[in-house]
LUMDRENLUM-983785 format. One record per residue (C-alpha): residue in one letter; x negated, y, z. Coordinates in steps of 0.05 Angstrom, whole numbers, plus 5000, padded with zeros to 4 digits. Example, Ala and Ser with C-alpha at 12.3 -4.5 7.8 and 13.67 -1.06 7.14 Angstrom:
! LUMDRENLUM-983785
a475449105156;s472749795143;
***
This chain:
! LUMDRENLUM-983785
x491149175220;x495048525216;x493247895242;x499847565241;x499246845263;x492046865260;x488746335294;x494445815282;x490845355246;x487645685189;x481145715217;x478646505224;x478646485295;x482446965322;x481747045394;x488747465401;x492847155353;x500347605341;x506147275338;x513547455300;x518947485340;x524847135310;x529547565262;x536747155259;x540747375193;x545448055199;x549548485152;x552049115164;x556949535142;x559050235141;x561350465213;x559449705240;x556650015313;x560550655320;x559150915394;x551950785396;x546751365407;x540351345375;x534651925389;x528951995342;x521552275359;x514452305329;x508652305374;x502152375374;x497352595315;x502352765260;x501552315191;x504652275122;x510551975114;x513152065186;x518552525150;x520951925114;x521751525165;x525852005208;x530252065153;x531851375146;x532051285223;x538151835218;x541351685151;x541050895175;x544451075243;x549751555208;x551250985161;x553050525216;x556750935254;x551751165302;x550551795336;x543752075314;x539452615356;x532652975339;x527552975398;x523253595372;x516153545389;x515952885419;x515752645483;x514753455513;x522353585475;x524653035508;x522753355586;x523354075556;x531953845540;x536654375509;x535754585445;x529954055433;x533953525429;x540153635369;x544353195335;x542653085265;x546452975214;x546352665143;x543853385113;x539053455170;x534253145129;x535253285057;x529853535017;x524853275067;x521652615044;x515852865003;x514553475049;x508053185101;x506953295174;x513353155206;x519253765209;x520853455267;x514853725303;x510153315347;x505853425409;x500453135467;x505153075530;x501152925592;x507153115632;x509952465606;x505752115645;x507752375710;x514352165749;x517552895757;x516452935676;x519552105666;x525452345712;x526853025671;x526252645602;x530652095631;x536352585650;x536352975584;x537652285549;x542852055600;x546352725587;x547852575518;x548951835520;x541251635488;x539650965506;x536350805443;x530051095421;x526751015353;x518751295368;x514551405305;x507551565332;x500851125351;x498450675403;x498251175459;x505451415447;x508850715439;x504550575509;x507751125540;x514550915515;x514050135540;x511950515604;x518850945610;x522650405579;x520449915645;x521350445695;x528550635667;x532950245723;x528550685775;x528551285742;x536751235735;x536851095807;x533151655830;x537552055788;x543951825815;x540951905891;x539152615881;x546152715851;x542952885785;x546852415748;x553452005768;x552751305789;x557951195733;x553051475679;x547051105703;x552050375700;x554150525627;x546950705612;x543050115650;x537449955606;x533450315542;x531750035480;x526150215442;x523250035376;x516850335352;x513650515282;x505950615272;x504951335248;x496851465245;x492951515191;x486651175210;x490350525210;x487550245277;x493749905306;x493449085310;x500148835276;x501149045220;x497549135141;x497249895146;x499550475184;x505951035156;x499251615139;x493651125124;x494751115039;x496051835034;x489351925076;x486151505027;x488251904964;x486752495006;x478152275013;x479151964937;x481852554909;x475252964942;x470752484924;x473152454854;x472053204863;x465253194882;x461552734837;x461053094764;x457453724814;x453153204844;x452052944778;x450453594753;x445453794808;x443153074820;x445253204891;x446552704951;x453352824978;x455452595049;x462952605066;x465252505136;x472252215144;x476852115205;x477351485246;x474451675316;x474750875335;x476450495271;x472250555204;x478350275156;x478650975124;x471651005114;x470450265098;x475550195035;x474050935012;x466150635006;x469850064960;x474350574924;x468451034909;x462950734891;x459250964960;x452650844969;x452250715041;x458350725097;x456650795171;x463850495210;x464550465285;x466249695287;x460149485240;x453549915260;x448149965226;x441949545237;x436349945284;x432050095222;x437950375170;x434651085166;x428650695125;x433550285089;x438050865072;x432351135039;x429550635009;x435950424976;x437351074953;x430051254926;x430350594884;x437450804859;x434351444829;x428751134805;x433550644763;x436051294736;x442051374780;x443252224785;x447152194859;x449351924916;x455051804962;x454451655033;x461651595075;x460251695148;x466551575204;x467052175248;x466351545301;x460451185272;x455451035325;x448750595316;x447050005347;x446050195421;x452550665413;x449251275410;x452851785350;x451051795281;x453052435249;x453352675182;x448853245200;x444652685222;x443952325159;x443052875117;x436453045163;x434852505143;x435052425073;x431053125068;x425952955119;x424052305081;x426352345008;x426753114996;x434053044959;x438953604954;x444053324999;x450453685021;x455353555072;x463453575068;x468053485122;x474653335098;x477653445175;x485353505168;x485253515093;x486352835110;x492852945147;x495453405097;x498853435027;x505652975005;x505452265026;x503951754967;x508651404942;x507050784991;x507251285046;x514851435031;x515950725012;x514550475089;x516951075116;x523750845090;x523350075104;x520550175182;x525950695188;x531350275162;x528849565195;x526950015265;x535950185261;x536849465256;x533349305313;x535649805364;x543549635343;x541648915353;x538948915419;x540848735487;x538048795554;x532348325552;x529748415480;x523648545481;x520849215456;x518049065388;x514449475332;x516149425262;x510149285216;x508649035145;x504748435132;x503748355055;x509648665024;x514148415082;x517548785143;x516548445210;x517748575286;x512448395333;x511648535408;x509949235416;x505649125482;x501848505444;x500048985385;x497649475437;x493349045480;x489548765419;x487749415389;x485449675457;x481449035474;x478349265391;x475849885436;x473849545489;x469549065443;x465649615427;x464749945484;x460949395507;x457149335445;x460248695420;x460148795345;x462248015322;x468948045382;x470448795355;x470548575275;x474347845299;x479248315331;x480048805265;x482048175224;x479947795172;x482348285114;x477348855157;x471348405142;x473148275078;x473348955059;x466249045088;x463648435056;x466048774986;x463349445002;x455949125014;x456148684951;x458249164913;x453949664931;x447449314930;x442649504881;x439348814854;x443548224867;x440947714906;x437147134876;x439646434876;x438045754866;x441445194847;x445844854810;x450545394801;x445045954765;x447146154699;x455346074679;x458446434625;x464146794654;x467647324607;x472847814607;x477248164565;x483348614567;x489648414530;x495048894527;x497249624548;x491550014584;x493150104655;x489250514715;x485049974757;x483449664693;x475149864697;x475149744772;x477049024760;x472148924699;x466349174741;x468348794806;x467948224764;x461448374732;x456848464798;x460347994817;x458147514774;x450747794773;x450647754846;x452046954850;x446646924792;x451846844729;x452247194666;x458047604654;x460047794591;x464748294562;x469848214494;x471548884478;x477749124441;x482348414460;x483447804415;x481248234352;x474648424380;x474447684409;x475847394330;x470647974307;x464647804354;x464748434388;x461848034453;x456148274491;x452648164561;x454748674614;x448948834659;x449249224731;x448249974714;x453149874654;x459849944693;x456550424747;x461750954751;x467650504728;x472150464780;x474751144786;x475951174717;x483251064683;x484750644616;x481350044591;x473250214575;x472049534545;x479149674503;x484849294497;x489849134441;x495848724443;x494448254386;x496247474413;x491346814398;x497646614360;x496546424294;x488546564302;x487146004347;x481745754296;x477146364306;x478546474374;x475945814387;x470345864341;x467646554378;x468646244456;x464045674424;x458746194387;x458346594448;x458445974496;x463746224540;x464945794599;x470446224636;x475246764610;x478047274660;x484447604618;x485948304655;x493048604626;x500048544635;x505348034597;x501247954536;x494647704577;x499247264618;x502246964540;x494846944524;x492446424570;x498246104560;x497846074480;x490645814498;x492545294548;x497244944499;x492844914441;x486944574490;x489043884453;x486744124393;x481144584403;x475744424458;x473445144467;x480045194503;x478144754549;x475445244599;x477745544674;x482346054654;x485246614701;x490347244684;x488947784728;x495148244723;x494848964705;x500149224684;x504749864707;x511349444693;x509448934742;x513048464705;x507447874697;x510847264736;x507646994799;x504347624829;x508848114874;x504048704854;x499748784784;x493849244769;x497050014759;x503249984776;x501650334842;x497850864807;x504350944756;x508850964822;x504351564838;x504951944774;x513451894772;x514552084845;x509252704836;x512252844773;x520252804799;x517653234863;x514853754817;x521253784766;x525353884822;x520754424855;x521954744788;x529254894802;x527855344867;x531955804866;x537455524817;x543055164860;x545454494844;x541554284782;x541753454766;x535553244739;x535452534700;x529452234698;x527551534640;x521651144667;x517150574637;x518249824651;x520949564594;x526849044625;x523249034698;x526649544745;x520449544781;x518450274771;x524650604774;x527350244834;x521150424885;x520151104853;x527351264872;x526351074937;x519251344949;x522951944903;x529552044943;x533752004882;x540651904884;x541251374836;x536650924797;x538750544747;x535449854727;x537849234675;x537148714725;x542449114761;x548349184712;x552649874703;x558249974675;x562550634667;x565750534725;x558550534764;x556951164726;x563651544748;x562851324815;x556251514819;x557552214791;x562952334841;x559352184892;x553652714861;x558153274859;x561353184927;x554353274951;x552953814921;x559954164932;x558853995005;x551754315002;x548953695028;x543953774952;x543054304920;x538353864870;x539853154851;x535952614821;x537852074775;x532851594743;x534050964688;x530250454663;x527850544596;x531849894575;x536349884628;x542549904585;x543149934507;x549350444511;x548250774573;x541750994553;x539451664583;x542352104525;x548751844545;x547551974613;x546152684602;x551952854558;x556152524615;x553952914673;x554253534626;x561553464608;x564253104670;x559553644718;x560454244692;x564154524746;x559054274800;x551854284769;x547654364703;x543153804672;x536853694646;x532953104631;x525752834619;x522752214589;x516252134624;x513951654567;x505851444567;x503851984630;x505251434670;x499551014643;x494251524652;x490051874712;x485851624756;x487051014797;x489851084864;x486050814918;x490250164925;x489550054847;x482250034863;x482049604912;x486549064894;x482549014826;x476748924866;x479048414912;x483048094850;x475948084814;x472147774869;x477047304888;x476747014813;x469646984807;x469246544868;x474946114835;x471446064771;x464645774796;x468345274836;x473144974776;x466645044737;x462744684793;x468844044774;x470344034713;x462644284682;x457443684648;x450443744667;x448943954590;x453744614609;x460144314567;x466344384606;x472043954608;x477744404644;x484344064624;x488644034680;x494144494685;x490844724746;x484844994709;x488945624676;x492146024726;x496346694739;x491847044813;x497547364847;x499847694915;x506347294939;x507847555003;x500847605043;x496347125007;x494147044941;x495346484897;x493146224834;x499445864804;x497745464736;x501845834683;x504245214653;x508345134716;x510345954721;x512845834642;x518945484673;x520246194721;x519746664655;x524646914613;x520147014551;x526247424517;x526147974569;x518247884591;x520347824668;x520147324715;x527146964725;x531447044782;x531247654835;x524048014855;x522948184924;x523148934901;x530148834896;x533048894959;x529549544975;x535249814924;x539549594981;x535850195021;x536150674969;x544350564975;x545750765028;x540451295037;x543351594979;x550651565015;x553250934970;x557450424998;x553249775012;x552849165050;x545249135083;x541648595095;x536348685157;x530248635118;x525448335175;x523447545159;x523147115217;x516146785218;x518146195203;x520046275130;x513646565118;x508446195066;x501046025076;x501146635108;x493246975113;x491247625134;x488847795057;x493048515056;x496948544997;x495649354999;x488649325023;
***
């Protein structure tokens, strides 16, 4: 987990702050480094997503000119030599990107270790040119590759002494590059936000929870659910935030010497309240305080010895591992794939080996053996039973996530005293229903209850607001909420324009001190419409803060918005099962419309995370010469049986005329002779479902973050009588995720970034040059950018995770 430039003066303490190594600015063009080899290998424990990575490693190379190889089943296919190492080409690895595992193979190599295994691997590389290795696996298997990568000049040596190799050989092939990518799905590397495996892990334990509870509902049953991470609890920690869990037991965070009686008595008072089951999450590693094992066997004892509940146990075991990569899973694959190419065709002699991580939504490249000595000092922390070193070490975003889980969880909030006792707060949802919705509204709620404030709920938007449909929300009322999809306190996208008079007279009936607004573009024009009017209404004149939720993502000021992850979800699953669909029957073109309204958001990442071959957006213009190019290039593809089933997917308002009727009329006539069409207009699926694990926890965190944020403008701007006097443009605010922090940004300043005709934020988003990717993954001509930032250019950068 990142902890990028921790320590550098904003005041968590790291003890082993990470640094970026510096990134200068590169294009590249098609056929730029022509004589370069490039091997690819996955190591290790296999994870989701590793597929996508290896084919953007090899469709990267190929792009630039560069020779690619396969090294089947890692490092053992490397000593092993012959037919375990192949060159791949550009249809090696079609079809591949939402298949899991890795096709690939991977494998434990303890020969790797030894020097008769280092000198064999060594040769096979030197006998096909391989000086540059791209190594997708964990912390053991980018050890073992800093470890052959500083013994190469000795190895090549040897090689040339025993007359295995020429001494002219070993001279053109003096040193080894390497670039790694994290591939594990319990997230435990130091570096970087999350690990290629980690979300599609995390949908994996949601998807079983979700499972689980209407039985244990049924039977009022106790379930227990163990979960991999032998030495880091991240899996176990955020699925406890995700699923409402009653208790979590993590290896960095034990529990206190006496949590058998607290277990129970926190679950005996839960039924007692009326509560009909229980979740407990317990980390295959979880140990107690003196480091002794704490099972899920063991817990369930005892529950039955003391309380006498039906309890069950489920281990998910490699469920975990299994099933197609999310969406975010594909996402990174692609992005470390194509940043880890840049790296190796940039380096000399005396770069430094490097990983290449994400921090917020941005790619970086740290020092591989920095990132490896900080998550094995995590270890050693607690192997010697230093709890505060071991979270320190995990990061700041780790403890935040366990600071959630226990507030959240708690039963009765804690009491307190003082001036603070008693604000206000409400929320309401304005707009289109989106997944994440609930989680957010209940986040906020406890909350709010928890720092001793009153939360209180407008149901049904600025109508229900204008209607008096406001009541209190208490703890047990959104018990259950955040696994569920849609809007429970409803939503409508009526605007306070034109009703400002009874919107104001309601805030003051109801004596509302601080609105939350949860929804997309008509939330954010909301708090806008209310800031303006604060002149002449005094209600107004309250802390105001637009959480947005939203699958469009188009709200300015935020990088990511409530449900669009969980939409991202639904069209890749969807376009992976259409195409499944056409098994059997060769070279079918399937065009796909997606929601968005004018922001390319969604169709852009799920074409990526998708693998289609084009996606068409109306920040991107097309014209019919795009379209015939783009079709050409489709049916070379398929006539060269590189596809046998292509994907094409448009923006619903991506272009008046070349809507997706005209699309598939096109393709019909001008592809007869190559392929046959169908298309699909995925329409309001996308807003439905459950919400995916990173839906749930960035409401949460968005939630908590704003109650915190409330109470403090409140603390400023608030009378002693309880009137409040927020009027500074600072008081009403957009919460959003710009690169790795979060910001609240007044939306009187974000009104000059928005173009109110198209409901998007002006000029480029950051999504944008991911399309870049999808080019020439798809085999388009384009001029890439490295993606990489160089540290410097970063902003008020934190180690609050953007995706957890």
């Amino acid at each position: 987990m990142s902890d990028l430039l921790n320590g550098n003066g904003n005041g968590n303490g790291d003890p082993m702050p990470i640094i970026p190594l510096r990134v200068d600015h590169h294009t590249y063009e098609r056929g730029s480094h022509k004589g370069k080899c490039i091997g690819v290998l996955t190591s290790g424990g296999d994870s989701q997503g590793m597929n996508s990575a290896v084919r953007a490693v090899v469709r990267f190379g190929i792009y630039l000119g560069c020779k690619m190889y396969f090294i089947k089943e890692g490092y053992q296919g490397m000593i092993d030599g012959g037919d375990h190492i192949v060159e791949a080409d550009w249809a090696s690895v079609s079809g591949i990107i939402h298949r899991g595992g890795t096709i690939i193979g991977s494998a434990r190599c303890m020969d790797f270790k030894t020097r008769e295994g280092s000198l064999k691997a060594a040769k096979n590389l030197l006998d096909r040119g391989i000086t540059n290795l791209a190594i997708i696996g964990g912390d053991g298997s980018l050890t073992g590759a800093n470890r052959f990568r500083g013994e190469w000049s000795s190895l090549t040596k040897e090689l040339v002494e025993t007359g295995l190799v020429s001494k002219e050989v070993a001279e053109q092939h003096s040193h080894l590059n390497i670039v790694g990518m994290v591939g594990s799905i319990d997230n435990d590397f130091c570096g970087t936000d999350m690990t290629i495996g980690t979300d599609s892990a995390l949908h994996r334990i949601v998807e079983v929870a979700d499972a689980i509870i209407p039985t244990a509902y049924s039977h009022q049953r106790t379930f227990i659910l163990e979960v991999m991470g032998r030495h880091c609890g991240y899996l176990a920690l955020v699925a406890g935030v995700v699923t409402e869990a009653d208790f979590v037991f993590a290896p960095e965070w034990p529990p206190e010497e006496n949590w058998p009686e607290k277990l129970c008595k926190k679950l005996d008072l839960e039924r007692e309240s009326g509560q009909r089951l229980n979740i407990i999450i317990v980390a295959e590693g979880a140990i107690d305080r003196q480091g002794h094992p704490v099972t899920a066997e063991g817990v369930k004892k005892v529950v039955v010895d003391k309380l006498g509940m039906d309890t069950r146990v489920t281990v998910l075991g490699h469920v975990q591992r299994g099933g197609a990569p999310s969406a975010f899973d594909r996402l990174l694959g692609c992005r470390m794939g194509a940043e880890a190419v840049m790296a190796l065709v940039e380096a000399k002699q005396d770069t430094e080996p490097m990983v290449v991580t994400l921090v917020g939504n941005v790619a970086v490249r740290v020092p591989l053996m920095a990132c490896v000595e900080k998550t094995q000092a995590v270890t050693k922390a607690m192997g010697e039973k230093n709890w505060e070193l071991a979270m320190q070490l995990r990061g700041r975003a780790f403890t935040g996530n366990l600071e959630t889980y226990m507030m959240l969880s708690r039963l009765k909030p804690k009491t307190v005293v003082g001036e603070n006792k008693g604000w206000r707060l409400a929320v309401i949802n304005v707009g289109s229903p989106c997944c994440g919705m609930n989680a957010a509204v209940r986040s906020f709620a406890r909350n709010c209850i928890y720092a001793g404030n009153q939360p209180i709920g407008i149901h049904n938007g600025i109508d229900g607001l204008i209607n008096g449909e406001v009541r209190p929300i208490e703890w047990s009322d959104v018990a259950g909420w955040v696994v569920e999809g849609g809007s429970n306190l409803g939503t409508k996208r009526t605007l306070p324009k034109g009703k400002f008079e009874e919107c104001a007279a309601s805030l003051a009936k109801f004596k509302i001190q601080g609105l939350v607004v949860i929804g997309g573009f008509e939330a954010y024009e909301t708090v806008i419409q209310l800031e303006q009017m604060r002149d002449k209404f005094t209600p107004f004149r309250i802390p105001m803060v637009v959480l947005p939720a939203t699958i469009s993502n188009n709200v300015p000021g935020t990088d990511f918005s409530i449900g669009a992850d969980t939409a991202l979800n639904c069209i890749t699953e969807i376009c992976d099962r259409i195409r499944q669909s056409a098994t059997g029957t060769k070279r079918r073109v399937f065009i796909i419309e997606t929601q968005g309204g004018y922001c390319g958001y969604l169709a852009t990442l799920a074409g990526l995370a998708g693998g289609a071959d084009s996606a068409y957006i109306n920040e991107e213009q097309i014209g019919i010469k795009e379209l015939t190019r783009d079709l050409d290039i489709m049916a070379s593809k398929m006539d060269n049986g590189q596809i046998y089933r292509g994907l094409v997917l448009i923006n619903e308002k991506a272009n008046p005329n070349y809507n997706i009727d005209f699309l598939k009329r096109m393709y019909t006539e001008e592809g007869k002779d190559h392929f046959t069409v169908r298309d699909n207009v995925l329409g309001h699926s996308q807003q439905g479902g459950t919400p995916s694990p990173f839906d749930r926890n960035l409401a949460t965190k968005l939630a908590a973050k704003t109650v915190n944020w409330l109470i403090e403008q409140l603390n400023h701007f608030a009378s002693l009588d309880g009137t409040v006097h927020a009027e500074t443009p600072n008081s009403a605010v957009v919460l959003g995720s710009r690169q790795a922090t979060y910001t609240f940004q007044p939306v009187s300043e974000l009104v000059k970034e928005t173009d109110f005709t198209k409901r998007i934020q002006k000029g480029k988003g950051w999504w944008m040059k991911l399309r870049m990717i999808n080019d020439v993954l798809a085999q388009h001509d384009s001029i890439y950018e490295e993606e990489a930032l160089d540290p410097t250019k970063f902003k008020n950068v934190t180690t609050d995770k953007s995706k957890f």
